[in-house]
N, C-alpha and C positions, 0 to 999 in steps of 0.2 A: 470160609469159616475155619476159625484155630482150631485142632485138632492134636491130643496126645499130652506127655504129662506139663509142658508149660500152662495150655489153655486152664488145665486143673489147679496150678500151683495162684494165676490170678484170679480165677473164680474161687478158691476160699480162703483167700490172705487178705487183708490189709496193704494196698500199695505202700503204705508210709511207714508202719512202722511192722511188717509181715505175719504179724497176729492172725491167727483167724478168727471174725467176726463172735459174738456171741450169737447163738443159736436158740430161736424162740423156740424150740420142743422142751418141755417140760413131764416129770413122773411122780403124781401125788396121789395119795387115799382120800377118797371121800366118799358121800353120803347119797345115793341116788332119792331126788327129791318129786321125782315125776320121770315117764317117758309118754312118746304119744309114737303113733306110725307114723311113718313118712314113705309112702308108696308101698310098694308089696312085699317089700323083702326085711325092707330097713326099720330101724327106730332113733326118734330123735329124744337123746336123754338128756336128761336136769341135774347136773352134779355142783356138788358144795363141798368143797376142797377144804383144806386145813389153811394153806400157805396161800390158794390161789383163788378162793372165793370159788362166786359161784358160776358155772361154766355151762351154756349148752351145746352138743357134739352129737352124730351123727356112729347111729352103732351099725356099721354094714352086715345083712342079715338077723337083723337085732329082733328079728321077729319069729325068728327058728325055735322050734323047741327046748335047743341046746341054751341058749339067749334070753327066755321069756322068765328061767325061776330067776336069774342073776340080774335081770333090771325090774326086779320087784321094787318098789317105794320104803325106804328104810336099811336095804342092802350097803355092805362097805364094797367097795369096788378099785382097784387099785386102777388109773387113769394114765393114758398117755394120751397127749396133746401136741 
């Protein structure tokens, strides 16, 4: 196994032309359109972006106290993907 800063230098370049790749992570506002549970902790939320449509994602602990007023139906919620 490659180890140290070469292995790093081809894992996020471009062999050909040494760019680094575009990068699907994406940061948009939008609209929470629904959540539901997903197991005991979590929630799985319904969002409607401006730029990115509509997206479903997974909120770790989404079911905490802290978590239950912010993915109320109608809330703006700023997104990372």
């Amino acid at each position: 196994m490659l180890r140290g800063p070469s292995y790093r230098w081809y894992i996020g370049r471009d062999a050909v032309s040494g760019r680094e790749p575009p990068r699907m992570e994406w940061i948009d506002t939008g609209l929470v359109l629904g959540s539901r549970r997903l197991g005991e902790a979590d929630a799985l939320v319904e969002v409607m972006t401006r730029d990115h449509g509509r997206h479903l994602g997974v909120v770790k602990g989404g079911r905490s106290k802290r978590w239950t007023a912010a993915l109320q139906i109608g809330n703006r919620l700023r997104t990372t993907w």
